[in-house]
C-alpha positions as CSV (number, residue, x, y, z in Angstrom):
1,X,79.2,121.9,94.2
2,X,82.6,123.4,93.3
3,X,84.6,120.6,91.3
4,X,88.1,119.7,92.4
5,X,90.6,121.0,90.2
6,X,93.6,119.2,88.1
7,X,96.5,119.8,86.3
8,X,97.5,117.3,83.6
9,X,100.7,118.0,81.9
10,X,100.1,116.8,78.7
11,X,97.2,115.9,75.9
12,X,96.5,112.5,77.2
13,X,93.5,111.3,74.7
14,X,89.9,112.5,74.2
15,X,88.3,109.4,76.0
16,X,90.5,109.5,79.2
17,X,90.3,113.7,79.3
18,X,86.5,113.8,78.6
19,X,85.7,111.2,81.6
20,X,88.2,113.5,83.7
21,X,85.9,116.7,82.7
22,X,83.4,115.2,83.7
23,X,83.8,115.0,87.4
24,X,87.1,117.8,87.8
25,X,88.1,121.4,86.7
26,X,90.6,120.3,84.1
27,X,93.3,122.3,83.1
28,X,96.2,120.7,80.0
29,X,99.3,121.8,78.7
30,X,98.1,121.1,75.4
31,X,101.6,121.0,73.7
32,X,103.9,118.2,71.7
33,X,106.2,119.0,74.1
34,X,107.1,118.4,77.3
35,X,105.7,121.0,79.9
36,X,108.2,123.5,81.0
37,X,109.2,123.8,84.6
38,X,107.9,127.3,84.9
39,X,104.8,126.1,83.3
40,X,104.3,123.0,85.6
41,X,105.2,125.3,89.0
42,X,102.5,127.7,88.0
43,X,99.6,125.7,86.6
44,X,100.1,123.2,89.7
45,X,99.4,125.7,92.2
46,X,96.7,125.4,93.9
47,X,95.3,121.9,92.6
48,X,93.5,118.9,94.1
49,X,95.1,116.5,91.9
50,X,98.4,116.2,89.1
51,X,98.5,114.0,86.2
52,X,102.0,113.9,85.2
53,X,104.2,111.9,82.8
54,X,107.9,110.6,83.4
55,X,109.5,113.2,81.7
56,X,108.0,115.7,84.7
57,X,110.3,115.8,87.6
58,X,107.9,116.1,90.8
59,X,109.8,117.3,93.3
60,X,109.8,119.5,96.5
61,X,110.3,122.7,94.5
62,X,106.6,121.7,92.3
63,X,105.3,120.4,95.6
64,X,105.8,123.5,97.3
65,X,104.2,125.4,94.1
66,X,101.4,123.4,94.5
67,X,100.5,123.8,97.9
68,X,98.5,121.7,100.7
69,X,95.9,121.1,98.4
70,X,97.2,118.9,96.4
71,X,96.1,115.3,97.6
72,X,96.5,113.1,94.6
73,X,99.3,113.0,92.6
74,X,98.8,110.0,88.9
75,X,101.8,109.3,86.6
76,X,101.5,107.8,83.5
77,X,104.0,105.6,83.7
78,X,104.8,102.0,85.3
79,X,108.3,103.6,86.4
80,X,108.4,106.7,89.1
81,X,111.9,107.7,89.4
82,X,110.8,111.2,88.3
83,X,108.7,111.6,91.6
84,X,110.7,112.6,94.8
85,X,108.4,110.0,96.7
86,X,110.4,110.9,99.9
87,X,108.9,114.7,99.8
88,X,105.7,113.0,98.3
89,X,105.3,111.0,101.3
90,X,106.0,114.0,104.1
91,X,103.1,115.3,102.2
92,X,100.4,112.7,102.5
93,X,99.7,112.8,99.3
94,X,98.9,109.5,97.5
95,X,100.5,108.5,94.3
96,X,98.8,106.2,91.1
97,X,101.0,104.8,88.6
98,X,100.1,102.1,85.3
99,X,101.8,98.7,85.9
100,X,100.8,95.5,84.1
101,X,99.3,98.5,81.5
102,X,102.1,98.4,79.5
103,X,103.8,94.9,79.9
104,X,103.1,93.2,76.9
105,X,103.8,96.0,75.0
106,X,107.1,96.6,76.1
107,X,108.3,92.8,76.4
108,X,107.1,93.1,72.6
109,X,109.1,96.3,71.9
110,X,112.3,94.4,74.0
111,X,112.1,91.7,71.7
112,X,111.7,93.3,68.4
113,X,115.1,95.8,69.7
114,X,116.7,92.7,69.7
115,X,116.2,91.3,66.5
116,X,116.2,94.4,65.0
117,X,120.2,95.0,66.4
118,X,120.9,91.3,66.3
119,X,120.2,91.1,62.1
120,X,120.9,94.7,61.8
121,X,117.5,95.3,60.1
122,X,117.9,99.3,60.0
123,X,121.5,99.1,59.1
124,X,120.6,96.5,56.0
125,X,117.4,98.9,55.5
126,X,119.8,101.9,55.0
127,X,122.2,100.1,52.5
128,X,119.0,98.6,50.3
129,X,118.0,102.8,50.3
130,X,121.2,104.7,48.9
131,X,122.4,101.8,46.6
132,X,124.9,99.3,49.1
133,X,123.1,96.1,48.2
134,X,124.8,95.3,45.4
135,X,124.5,91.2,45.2
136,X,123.8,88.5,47.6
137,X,127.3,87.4,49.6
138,X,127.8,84.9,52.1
139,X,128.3,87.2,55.2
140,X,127.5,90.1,54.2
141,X,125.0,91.7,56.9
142,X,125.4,88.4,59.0
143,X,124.7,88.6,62.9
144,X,124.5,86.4,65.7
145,X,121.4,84.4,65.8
146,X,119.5,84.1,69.1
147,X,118.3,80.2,68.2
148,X,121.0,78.0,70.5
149,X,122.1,81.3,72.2
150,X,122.1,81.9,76.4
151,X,120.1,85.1,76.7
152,X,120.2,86.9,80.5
153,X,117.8,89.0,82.2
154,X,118.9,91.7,84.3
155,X,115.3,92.7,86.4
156,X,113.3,89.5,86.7
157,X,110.0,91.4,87.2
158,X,106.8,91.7,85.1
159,X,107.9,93.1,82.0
160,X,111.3,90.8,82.1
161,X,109.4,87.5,82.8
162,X,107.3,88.6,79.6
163,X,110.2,89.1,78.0
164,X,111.5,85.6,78.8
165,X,108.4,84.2,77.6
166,X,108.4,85.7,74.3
167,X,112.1,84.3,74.0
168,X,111.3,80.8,74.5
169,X,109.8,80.2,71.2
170,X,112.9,81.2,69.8
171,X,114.8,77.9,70.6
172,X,117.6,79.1,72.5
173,X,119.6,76.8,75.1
174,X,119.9,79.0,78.4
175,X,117.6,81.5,79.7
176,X,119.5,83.3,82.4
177,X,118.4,86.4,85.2
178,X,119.4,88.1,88.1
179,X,117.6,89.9,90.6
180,X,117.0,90.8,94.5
181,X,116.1,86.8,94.6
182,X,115.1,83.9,93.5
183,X,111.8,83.6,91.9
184,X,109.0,80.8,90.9
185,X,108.2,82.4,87.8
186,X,112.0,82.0,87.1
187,X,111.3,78.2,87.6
188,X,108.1,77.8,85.6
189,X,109.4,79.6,82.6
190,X,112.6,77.4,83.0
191,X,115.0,79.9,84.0
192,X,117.9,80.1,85.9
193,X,119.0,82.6,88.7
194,X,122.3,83.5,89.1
195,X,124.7,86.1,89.9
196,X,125.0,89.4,88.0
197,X,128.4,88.7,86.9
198,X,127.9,84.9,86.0
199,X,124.8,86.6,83.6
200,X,127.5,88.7,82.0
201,X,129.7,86.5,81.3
202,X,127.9,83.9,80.2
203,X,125.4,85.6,78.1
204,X,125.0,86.3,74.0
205,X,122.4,88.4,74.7
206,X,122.5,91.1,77.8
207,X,118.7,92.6,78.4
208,X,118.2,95.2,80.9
209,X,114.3,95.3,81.8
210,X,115.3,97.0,85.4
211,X,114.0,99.6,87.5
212,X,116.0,103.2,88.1
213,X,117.3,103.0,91.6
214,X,120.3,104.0,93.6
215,X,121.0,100.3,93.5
216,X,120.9,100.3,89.6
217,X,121.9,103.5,88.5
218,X,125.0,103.0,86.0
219,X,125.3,99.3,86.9
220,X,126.4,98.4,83.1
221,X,130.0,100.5,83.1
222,X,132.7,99.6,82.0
223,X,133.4,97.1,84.0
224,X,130.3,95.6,83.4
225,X,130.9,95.8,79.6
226,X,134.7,94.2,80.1
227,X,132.7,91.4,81.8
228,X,130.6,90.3,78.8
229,X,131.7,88.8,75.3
230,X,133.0,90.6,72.9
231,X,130.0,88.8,70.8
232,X,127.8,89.9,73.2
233,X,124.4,92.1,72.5
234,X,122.9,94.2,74.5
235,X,119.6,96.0,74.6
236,X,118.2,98.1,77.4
237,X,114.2,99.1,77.3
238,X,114.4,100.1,81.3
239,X,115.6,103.8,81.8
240,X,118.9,105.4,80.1
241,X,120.4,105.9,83.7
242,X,121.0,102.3,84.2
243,X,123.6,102.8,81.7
244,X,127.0,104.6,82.2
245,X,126.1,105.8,78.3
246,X,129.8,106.8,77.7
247,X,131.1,103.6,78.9
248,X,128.9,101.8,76.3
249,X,129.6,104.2,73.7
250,X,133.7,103.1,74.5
251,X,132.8,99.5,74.5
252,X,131.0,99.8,71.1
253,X,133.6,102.0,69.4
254,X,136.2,99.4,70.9
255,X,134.3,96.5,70.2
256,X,134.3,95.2,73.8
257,X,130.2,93.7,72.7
258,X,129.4,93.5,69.1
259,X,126.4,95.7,69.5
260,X,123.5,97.7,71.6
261,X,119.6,98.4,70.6
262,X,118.8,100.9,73.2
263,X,115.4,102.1,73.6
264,X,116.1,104.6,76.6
265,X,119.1,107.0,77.1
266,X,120.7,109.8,78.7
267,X,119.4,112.8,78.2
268,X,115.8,111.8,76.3
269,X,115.4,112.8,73.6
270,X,119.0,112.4,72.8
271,X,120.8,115.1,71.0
272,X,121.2,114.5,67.5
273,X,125.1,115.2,67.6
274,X,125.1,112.0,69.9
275,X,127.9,108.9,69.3
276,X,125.9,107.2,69.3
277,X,124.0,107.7,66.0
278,X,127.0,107.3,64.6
279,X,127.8,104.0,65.3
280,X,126.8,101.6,62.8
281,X,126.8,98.4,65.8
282,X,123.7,100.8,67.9
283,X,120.4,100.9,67.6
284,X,118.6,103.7,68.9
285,X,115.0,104.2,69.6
286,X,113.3,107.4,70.8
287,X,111.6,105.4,74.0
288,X,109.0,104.0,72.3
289,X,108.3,100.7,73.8
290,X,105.2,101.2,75.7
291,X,103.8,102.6,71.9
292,X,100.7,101.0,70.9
293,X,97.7,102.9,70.8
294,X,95.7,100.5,73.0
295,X,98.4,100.9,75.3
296,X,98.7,104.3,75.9
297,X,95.0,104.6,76.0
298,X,94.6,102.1,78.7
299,X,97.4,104.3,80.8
300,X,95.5,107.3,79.9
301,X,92.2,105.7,81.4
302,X,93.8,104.3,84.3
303,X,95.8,107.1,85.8
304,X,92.2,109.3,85.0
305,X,90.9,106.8,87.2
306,X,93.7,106.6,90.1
307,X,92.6,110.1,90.7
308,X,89.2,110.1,90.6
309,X,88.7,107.2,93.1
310,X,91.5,109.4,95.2
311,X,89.7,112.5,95.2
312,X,86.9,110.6,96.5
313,X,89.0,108.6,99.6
314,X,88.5,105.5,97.6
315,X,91.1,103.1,96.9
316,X,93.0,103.1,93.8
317,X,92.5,101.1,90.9
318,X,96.5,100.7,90.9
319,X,97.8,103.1,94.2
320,X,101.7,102.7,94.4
321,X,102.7,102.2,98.1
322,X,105.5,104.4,99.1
């Protein structure tokens, strides 16, 4: 029996690319790197199934490459604003993504950004390096503390109700987030729902755990920024384009909010010659907040499995419904 053939895009793990040799013809872009787009368009061709990350843009121009083989299509990744699910759809093909995989990691990771801008742990790491800690002073490396504070949630869903669950323990006074609607988890937790710009306005602490969507797309601009304190912190772990990046980049140089932790920006990686890294009120991460090696593993293992089960007209261990 001739086995059906796939094209991952990247070295996802022994354990998840041994069960996938066991049951497909497996080819891997075995690089660091990100597959190129001539690379993707000619290794796709022809293929049952895809196993792609969010940093490969699956759209009509690789589904054409690929041809009318290709039935089964698995990110790695909770988000899928890289797939052009309108084309995807024409196609018939079905699509498998990782939520609830990476949850806890990430509300982890969103909380730890926060600190980690709030206290200004890297900045106060880089002075105790290269010789600025000279004695103890009374405010010297102060920052806002989150204990008393009114924290809002921009995207009330999995990861940013994790998030708000982490946060309680911290002792602060007002949990606030905004969304489509109103949800019970929002109650349970002891949160409030309210409008986007009451949540700017009233918050110390401005967390964006949102998906990319038209809707979305450069919501914090700045506008937005105008609208918070000028104490305000904010930290986004969803996707850079939910950020107008040079309107935050004004708003920190101008001190419009005191600071940002970013996780995710625009382009990824970032360029090096950035404003960003030169601002001493910005944290930047290189998108590491689904980064635990149990984590990834469990992705690895479950978008292996979204295409297995769909090669065989099963149903999906996680199937997103587009």
């Amino acid at each position: 029996m001739i086995k059906p053939s796939v094209y991952v895009t990247r070295d996802i793990g022994s354990e998840a690319i041994t069960l996938l040799k066991n049951h497909c013809d497996v080819t891997i872009w075995n690089k660091p790197v990100p597959v190129t787009r001539d690379e993707l368009i000619k290794n796709v061709a022809g293929k049952d199934a895809l196993l792609c990350l969010l940093t490969d843009k699956i759209d009509s121009e690789v589904l054409n490459a690929a041809g009318t083989n290709l039935k089964i299509i698995a990110t790695m990744s909770v988000g899928f604003d890289h797939l052009d699910v309108k084309e995807i759809k024409k196609r018939n093909i079905k699509v498998g993504y990782t939520p609830n995989v990476l949850t806890d990691a990430t509300a982890e990771l969103t909380v730890a950004l926060l600190l980690a801008t709030s206290r200004r742990l890297l900045e106060g790491s880089e002075e105790a390096r290269t010789g600025g800690w000279k004695a103890w002073s009374p405010f010297w490396m102060c920052g806002p503390t989150l204990s008393h504070s009114t924290v809002g949630i921009v995207g009330f869903g999995r990861i940013g109700q994790q998030v708000a669950q982490r946060l309680k323990s911290f002792n602060i006074k007002n949990l606030l987030y905004t969304g489509h609607s109103e949800k019970k988890e929002g109650l349970e937790i002891g949160a409030k729902f309210v409008s986007l710009d009451e949540l700017l306005r009233e918050s110390d602490f401005v967390i964006a755990t949102c998906a990319l969507t038209p809707e979305t797309a450069n919501m914090f601009n700045d506008l937005s920024f105008k609208k918070m304190k000028p104490s305000a912190v904010f930290v986004n772990t969803s996707r850079g384009g939910v950020v107008d990046q040079d309107a935050l980049i004004r708003a920190l140089k101008e001190k419009t909010i005191w600071a940002a932790g970013l996780d995710v920006t625009t382009p990824e990686p970032l360029s090096t010659d950035s404003e960003l890294f030169n601002l001493k009120n910005c944290v930047v991460l290189p998108h590491i907040a689904s980064a635990t090696i149990e984590t990834r593993n469990t992705m690895a293992m479950l978008s292996v499995k979204n295409i297995l089960s769909g090669l065989r007209n099963k149903q999906m261990p996680s199937e997103l419904i587009i």
